[in-house]
MIDOSE-1310 file (N, C-alpha, C; in nm, 2 decimals, decimal comma, always signed):
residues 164
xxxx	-0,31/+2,86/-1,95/-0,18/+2,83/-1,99/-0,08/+2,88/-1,89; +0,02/+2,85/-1,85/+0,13/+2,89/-1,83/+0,18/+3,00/-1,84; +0,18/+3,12/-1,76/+0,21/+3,26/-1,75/+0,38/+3,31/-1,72; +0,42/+3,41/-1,76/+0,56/+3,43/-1,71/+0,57/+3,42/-1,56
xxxx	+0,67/+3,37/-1,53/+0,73/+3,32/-1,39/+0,84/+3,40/-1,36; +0,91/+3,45/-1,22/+1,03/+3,45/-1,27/+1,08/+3,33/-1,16; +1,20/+3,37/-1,19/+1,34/+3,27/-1,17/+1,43/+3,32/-1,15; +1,46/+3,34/-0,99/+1,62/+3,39/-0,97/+1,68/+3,31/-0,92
xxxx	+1,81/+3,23/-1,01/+1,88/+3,17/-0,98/+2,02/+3,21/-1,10; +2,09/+3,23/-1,03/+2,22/+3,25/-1,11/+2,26/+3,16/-1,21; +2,29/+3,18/-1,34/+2,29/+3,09/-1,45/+2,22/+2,99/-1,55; +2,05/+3,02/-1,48/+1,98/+2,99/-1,51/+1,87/+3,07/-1,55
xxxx	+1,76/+2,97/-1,68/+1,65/+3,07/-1,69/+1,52/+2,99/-1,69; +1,42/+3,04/-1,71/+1,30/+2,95/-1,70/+1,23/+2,99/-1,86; +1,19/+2,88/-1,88/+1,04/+2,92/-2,02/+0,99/+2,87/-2,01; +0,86/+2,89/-2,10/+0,78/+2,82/-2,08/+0,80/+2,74/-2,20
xxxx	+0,77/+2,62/-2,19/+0,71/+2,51/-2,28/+0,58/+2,52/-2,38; +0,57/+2,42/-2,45/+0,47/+2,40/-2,56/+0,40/+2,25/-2,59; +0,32/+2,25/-2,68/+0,28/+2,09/-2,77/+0,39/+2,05/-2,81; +0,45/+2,13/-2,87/+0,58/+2,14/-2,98/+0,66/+2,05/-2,94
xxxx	+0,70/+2,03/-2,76/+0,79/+2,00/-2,71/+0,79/+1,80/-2,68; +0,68/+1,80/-2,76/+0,68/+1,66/-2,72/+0,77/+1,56/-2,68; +0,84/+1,54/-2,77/+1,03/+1,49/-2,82/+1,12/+1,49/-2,68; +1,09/+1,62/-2,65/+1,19/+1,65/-2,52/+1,11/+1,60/-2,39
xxxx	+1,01/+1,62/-2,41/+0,91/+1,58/-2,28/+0,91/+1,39/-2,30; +0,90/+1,38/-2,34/+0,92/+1,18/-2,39/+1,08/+1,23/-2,34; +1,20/+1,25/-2,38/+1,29/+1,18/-2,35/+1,33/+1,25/-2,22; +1,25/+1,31/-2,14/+1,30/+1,37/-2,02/+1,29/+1,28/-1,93
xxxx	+1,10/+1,22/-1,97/+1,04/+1,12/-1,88/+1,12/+1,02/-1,89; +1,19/+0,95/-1,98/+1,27/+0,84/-2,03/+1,42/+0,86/-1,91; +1,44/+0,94/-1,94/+1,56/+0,97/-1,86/+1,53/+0,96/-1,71; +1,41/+1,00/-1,65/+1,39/+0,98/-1,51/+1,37/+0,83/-1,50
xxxx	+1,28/+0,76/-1,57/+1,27/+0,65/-1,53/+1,39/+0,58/-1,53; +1,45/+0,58/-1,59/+1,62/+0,51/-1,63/+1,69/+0,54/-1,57; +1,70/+0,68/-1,43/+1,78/+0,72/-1,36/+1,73/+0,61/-1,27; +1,64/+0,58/-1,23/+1,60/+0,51/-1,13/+1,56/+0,38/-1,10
xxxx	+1,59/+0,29/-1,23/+1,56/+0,16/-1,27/+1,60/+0,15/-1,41; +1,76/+0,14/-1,42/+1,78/+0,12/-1,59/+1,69/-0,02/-1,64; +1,65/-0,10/-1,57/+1,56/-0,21/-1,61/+1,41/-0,20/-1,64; +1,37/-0,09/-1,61/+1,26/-0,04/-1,62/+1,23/+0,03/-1,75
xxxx	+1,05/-0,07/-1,81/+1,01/-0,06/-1,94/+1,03/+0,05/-1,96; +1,03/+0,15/-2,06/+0,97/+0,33/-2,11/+0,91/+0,33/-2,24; +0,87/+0,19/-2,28/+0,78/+0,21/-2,44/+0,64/+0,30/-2,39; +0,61/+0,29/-2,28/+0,46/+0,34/-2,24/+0,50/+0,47/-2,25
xxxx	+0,61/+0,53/-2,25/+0,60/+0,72/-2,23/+0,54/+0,81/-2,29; +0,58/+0,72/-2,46/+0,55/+0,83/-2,53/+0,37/+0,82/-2,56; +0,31/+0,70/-2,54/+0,18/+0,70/-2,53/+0,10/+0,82/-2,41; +0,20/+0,84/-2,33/+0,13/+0,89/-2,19/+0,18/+1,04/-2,18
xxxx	+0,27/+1,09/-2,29/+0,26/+1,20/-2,33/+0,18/+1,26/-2,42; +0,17/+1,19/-2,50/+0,04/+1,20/-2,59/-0,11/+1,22/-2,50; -0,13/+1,12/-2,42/-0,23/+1,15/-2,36/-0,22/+1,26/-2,28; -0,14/+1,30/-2,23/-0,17/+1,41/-2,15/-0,09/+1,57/-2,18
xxxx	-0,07/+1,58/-2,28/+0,05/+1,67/-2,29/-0,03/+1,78/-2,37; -0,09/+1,89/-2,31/-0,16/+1,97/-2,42/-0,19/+2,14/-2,40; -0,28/+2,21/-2,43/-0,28/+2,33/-2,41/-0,27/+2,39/-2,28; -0,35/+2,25/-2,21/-0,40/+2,33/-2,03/-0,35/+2,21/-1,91
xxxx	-0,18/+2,20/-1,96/-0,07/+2,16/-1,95/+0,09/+2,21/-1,91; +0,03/+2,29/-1,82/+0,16/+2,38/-1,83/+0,26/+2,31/-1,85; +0,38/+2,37/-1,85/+0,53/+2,27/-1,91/+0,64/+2,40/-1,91; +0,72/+2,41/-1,79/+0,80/+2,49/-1,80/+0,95/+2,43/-1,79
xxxx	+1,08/+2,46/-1,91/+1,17/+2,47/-1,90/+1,31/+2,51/-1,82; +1,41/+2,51/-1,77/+1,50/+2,56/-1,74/+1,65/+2,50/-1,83; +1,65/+2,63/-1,84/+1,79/+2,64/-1,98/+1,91/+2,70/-1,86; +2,02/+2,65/-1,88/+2,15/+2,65/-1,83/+2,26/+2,76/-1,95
xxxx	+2,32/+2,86/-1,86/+2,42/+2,92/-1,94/+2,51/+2,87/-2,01; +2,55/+2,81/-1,96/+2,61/+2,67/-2,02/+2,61/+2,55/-2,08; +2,47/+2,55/-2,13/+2,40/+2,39/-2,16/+2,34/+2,44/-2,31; +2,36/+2,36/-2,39/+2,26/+2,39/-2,52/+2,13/+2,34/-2,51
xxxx	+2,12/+2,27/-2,41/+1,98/+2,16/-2,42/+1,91/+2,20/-2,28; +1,78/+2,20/-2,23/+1,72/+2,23/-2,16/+1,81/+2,16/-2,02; +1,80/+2,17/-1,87/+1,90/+2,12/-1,78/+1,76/+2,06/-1,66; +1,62/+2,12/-1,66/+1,54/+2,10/-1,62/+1,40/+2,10/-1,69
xxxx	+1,31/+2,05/-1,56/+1,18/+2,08/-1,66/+1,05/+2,03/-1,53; +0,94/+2,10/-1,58/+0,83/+2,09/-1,45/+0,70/+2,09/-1,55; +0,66/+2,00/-1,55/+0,51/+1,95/-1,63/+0,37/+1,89/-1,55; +0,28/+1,98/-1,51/+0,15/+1,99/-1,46/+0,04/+1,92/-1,53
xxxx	+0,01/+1,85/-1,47/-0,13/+1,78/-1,57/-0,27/+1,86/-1,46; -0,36/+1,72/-1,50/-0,45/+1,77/-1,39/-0,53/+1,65/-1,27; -0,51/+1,64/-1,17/-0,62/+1,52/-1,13/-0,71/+1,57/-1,00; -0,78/+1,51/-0,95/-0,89/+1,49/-0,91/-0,86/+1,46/-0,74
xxxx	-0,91/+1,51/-0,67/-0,86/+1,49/-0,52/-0,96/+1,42/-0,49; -0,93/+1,27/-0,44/-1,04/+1,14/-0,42/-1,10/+1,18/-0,30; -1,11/+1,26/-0,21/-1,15/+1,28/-0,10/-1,25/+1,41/-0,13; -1,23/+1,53/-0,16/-1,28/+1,64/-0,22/-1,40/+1,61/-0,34
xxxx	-1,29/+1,57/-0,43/-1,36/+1,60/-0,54/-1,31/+1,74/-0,65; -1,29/+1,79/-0,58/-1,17/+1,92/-0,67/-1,02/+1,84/-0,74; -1,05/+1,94/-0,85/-0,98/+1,92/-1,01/-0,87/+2,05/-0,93; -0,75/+1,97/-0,94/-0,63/+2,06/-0,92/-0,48/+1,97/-0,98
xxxx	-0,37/+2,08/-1,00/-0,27/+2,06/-1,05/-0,23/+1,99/-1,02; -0,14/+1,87/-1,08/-0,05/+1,70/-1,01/+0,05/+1,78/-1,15; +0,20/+1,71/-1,09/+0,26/+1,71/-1,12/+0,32/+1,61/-1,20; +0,31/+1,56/-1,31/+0,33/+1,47/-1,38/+0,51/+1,45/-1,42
xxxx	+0,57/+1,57/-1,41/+0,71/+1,54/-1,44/+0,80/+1,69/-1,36; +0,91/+1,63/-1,30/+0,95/+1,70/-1,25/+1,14/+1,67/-1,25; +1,22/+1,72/-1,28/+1,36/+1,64/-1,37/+1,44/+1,78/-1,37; +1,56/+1,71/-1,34/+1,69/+1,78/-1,29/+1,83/+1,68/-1,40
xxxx	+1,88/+1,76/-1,49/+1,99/+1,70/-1,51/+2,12/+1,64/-1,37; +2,14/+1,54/-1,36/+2,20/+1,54/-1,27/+2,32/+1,62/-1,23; +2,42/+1,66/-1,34/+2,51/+1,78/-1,27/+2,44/+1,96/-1,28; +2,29/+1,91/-1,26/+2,23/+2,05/-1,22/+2,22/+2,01/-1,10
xxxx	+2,16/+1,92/-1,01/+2,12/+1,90/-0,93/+2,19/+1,95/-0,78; +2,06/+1,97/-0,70/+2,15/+2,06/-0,54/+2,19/+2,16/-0,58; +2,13/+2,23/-0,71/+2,13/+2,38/-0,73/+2,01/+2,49/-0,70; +1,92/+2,42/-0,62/+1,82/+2,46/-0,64/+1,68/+2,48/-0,73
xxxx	+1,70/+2,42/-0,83/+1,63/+2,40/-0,96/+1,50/+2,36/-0,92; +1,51/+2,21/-0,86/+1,32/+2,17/-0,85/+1,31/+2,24/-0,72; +1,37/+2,31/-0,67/+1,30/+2,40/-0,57/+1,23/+2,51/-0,59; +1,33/+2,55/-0,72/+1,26/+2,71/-0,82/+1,13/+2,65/-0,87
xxxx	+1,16/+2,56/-0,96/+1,08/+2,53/-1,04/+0,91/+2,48/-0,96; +0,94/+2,40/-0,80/+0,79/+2,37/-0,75/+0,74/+2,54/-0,73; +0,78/+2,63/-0,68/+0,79/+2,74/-0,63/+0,68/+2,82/-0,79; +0,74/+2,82/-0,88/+0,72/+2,83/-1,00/+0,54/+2,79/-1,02
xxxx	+0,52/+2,64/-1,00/+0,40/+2,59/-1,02/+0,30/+2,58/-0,88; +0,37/+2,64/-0,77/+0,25/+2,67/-0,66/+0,21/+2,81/-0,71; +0,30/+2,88/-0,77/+0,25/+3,05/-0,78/+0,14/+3,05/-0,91; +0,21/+2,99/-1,05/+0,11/+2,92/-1,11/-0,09/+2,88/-1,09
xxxx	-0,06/+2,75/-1,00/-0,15/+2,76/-0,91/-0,24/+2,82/-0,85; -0,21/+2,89/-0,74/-0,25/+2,98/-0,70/-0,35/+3,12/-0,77; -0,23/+3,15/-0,86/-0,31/+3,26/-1,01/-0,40/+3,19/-1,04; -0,44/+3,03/-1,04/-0,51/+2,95/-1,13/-0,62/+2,97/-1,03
xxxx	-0,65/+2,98/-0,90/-0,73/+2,93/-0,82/-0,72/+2,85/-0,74; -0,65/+2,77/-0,76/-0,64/+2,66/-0,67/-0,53/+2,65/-0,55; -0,60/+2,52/-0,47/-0,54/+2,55/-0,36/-0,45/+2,41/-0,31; -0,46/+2,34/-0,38/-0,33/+2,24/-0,34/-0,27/+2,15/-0,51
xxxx	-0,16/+2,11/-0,46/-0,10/+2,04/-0,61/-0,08/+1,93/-0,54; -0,04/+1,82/-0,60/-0,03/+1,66/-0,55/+0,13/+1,61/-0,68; +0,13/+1,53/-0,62/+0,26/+1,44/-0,67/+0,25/+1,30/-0,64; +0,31/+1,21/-0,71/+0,35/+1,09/-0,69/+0,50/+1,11/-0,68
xxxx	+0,56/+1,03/-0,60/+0,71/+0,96/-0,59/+0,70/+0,81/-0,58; +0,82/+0,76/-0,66/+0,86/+0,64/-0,63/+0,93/+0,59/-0,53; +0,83/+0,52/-0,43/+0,87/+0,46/-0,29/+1,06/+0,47/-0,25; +1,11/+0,41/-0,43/+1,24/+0,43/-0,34/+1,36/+0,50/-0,39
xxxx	+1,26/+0,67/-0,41/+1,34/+0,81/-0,46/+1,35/+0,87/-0,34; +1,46/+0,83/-0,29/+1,45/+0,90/-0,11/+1,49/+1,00/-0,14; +1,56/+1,05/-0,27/+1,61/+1,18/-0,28/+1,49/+1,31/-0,27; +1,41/+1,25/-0,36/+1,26/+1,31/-0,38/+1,19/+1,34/-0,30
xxxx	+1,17/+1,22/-0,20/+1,10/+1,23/-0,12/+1,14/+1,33/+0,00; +1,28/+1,37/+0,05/+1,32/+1,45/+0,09/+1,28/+1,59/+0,08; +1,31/+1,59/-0,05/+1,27/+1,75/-0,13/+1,13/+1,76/-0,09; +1,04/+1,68/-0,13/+0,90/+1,73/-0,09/+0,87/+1,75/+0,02
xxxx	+0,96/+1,65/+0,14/+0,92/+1,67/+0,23/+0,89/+1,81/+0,31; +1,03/+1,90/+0,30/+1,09/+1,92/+0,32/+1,02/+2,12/+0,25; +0,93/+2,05/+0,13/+0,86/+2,17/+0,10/+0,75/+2,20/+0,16; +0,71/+2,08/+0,20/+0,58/+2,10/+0,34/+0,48/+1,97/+0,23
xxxx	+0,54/+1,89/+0,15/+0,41/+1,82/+0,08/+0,38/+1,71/+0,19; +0,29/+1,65/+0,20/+0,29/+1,51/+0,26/+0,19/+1,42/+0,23; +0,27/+1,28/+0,25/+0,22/+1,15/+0,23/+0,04/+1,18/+0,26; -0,04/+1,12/+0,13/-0,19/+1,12/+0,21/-0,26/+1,00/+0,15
xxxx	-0,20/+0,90/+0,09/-0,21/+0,80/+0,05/-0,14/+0,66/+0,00; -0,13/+0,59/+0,02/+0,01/+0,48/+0,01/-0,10/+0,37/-0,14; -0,01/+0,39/-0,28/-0,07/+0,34/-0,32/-0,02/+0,21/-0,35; -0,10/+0,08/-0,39/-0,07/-0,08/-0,33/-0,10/-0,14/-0,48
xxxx	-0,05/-0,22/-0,49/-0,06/-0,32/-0,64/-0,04/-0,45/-0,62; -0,11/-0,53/-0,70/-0,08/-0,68/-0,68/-0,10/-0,73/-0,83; +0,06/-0,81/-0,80/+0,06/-0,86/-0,99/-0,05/-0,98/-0,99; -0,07/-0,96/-1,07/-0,18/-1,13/-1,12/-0,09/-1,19/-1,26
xxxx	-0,14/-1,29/-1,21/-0,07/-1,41/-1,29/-0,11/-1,39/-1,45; -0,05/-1,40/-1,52/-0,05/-1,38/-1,64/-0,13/-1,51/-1,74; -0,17/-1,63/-1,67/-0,31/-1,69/-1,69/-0,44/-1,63/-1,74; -0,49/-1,71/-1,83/-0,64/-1,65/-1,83/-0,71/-1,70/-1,72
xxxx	-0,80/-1,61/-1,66/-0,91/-1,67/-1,59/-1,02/-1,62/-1,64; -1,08/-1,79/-1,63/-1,21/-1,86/-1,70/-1,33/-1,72/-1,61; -1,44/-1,73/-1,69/-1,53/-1,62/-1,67/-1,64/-1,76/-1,54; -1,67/-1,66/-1,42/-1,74/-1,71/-1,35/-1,90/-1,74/-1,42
């Protein structure tokens, strides 16, 4: 589980998270997707918090002196390194209110889940970005993450096709 962290950042504080927090974790994810495509579906979120949202799940908070409502948040799942084969930390959500943002927050907060990490054993964490979060993609870069796979999709037609 998720161990005390600290967090020095002026005005800010870190906790940990729960199951509990389902609610907020659904509409945090909702909120990123919508920052980034208001046309983009979000009925699938709350299914995919469900699936993945659980004891051996870290989920850490950041509360604002000034905010009644959490201002950030950093949520660890787990996957599978296709080249290895080692079970290590992915980052399933990672979210900044926007007038937090360029405070340093998902800086604390990756910082937070490599130390995490680390106490855990393990030796690398992975991420997805959306191709066109250049903001994101920045930040990671920028933390030393790097591209090590370009993933590719092809829609299919919405036809049935007949069984060979």
């Amino acid at each position: 589980m998720a161990s005390e962290q600290s967090f020095a950042l002026p005005g800010y504080s870190l906790r940990i998270g729960s199951t509990l927090d389902r609610t907020t974790v659904v509409k945090f994810m909702e909120r990123t997707y919508r920052e980034l495509d208001p046309q983009q579906p979000t009925d699938h979120i709350a299914a995919t918090v469900d699936r993945f949202l659980g004891r051996d799940t870290p989920l850490w908070w950041v509360d604002a002196d000034s905010a009644a409502s959490p201002v950030g948040a950093l949520w660890l799942g787990q996957a599978t390194d296709q080249r290895s084969g080692i079970l290590h930390p992915y980052v399933l959500m990672l979210y900044v209110a926007p007038a937090h943002r360029r405070c340093g927050i998902a800086t604390a907060l990756l910082a937070v889940a490599e130390t995490w990490a680390q106490q855990q054993g393990h030796r690398q964490i992975s991420l997805q970005v959306f191709s066109d979060n250049q903001a994101a993609q920045a930040l990671y870069n920028r933390l030393g993450y790097q591209s090590e796979a370009v993933l590719m999709k092809k829609k299919l037609s919405e036809e049935t096709v007949e069984e060979i």
